[in-house]
C-alpha positions as CSV (number, residue, x, y, z in Angstrom):
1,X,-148.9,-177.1,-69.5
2,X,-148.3,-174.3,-67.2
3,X,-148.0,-170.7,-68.7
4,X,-145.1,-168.3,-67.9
5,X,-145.6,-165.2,-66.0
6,X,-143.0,-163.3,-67.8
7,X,-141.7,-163.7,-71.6
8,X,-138.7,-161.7,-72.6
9,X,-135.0,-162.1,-74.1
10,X,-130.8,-162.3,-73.6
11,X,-129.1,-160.8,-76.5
12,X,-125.6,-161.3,-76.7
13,X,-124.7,-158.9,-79.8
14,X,-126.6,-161.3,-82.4
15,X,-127.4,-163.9,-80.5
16,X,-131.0,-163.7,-79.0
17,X,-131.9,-166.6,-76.3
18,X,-135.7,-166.7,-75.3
19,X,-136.9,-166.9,-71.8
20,X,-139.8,-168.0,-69.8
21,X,-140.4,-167.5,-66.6
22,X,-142.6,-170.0,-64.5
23,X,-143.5,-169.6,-60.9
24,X,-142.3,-172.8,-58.2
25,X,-144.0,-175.5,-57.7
26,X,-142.9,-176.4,-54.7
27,X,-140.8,-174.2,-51.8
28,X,-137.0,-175.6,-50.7
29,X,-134.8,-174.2,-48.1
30,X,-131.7,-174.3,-48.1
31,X,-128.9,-174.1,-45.3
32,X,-125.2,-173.5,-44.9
33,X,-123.1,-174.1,-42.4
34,X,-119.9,-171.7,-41.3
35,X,-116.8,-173.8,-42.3
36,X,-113.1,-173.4,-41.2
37,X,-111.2,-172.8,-44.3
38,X,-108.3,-175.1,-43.5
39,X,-109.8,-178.5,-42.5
40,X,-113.8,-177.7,-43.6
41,X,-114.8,-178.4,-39.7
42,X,-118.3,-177.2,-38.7
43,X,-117.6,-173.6,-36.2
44,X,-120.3,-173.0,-34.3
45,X,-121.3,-169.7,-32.5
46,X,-121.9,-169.7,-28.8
47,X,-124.6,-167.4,-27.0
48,X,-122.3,-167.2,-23.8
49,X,-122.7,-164.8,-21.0
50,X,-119.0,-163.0,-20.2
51,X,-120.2,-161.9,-16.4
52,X,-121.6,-165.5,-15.6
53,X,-118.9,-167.3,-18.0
54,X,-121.8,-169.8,-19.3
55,X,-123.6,-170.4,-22.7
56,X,-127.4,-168.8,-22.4
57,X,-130.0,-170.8,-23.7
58,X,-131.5,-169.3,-27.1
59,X,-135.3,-169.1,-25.5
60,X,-133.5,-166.7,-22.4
61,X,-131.9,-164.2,-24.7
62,X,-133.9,-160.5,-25.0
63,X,-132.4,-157.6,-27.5
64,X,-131.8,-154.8,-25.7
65,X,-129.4,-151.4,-26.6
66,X,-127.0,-149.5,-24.4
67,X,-128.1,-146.5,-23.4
68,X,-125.5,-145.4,-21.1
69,X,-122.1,-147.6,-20.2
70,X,-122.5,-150.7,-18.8
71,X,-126.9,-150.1,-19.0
C-alpha cells in the first residue's frame, strides 16, 4: 500500500476528520471549451488579420509590442 506524503487534519469545532495525502498515479488533462450562455454553442476565437481581412494560421503568428503608433 502506498504511503502518504502528508498526514494532517479538518476540524470543524469538535469534529476532527483525518487526511492523507497520496501523490497521482497517473497525469489527466482536462479541457474546456468557451460556451454561449444561451444555447451552450461552441464560440471559437479567430486569429484574423484586420489589414488583410483573413484568419492567420497559428504556426505564422510572432508576439511582438508597440513601440510607437502603428510600429
Amino acid at each position: 500500500m502506498p504511503r502518504p506524503i502528508w498526514r494532517g487534519a479538518i476540524s470543524f469545532g469538535m469534529v476532527s476528520i483525518p487526511v492523507r495525502l497520496y501523490t497521482a498515479t497517473e497525469s489527466k488533462d482536462v479541457s474546456f471549451r468557451q460556451l454561449d450562455r444561451e444555447d451552450h454553442s461552441r464560440v471559437r476565437q479567430l486569429r484574423w488579420n484586420m489589414e488583410l481581412d483573413r484568419e492567420v494560421p497559428y504556426d505564422q503568428i510572432v508576439r511582438g509590442y508597440e513601440y510607437a503608433k502603428d510600429r
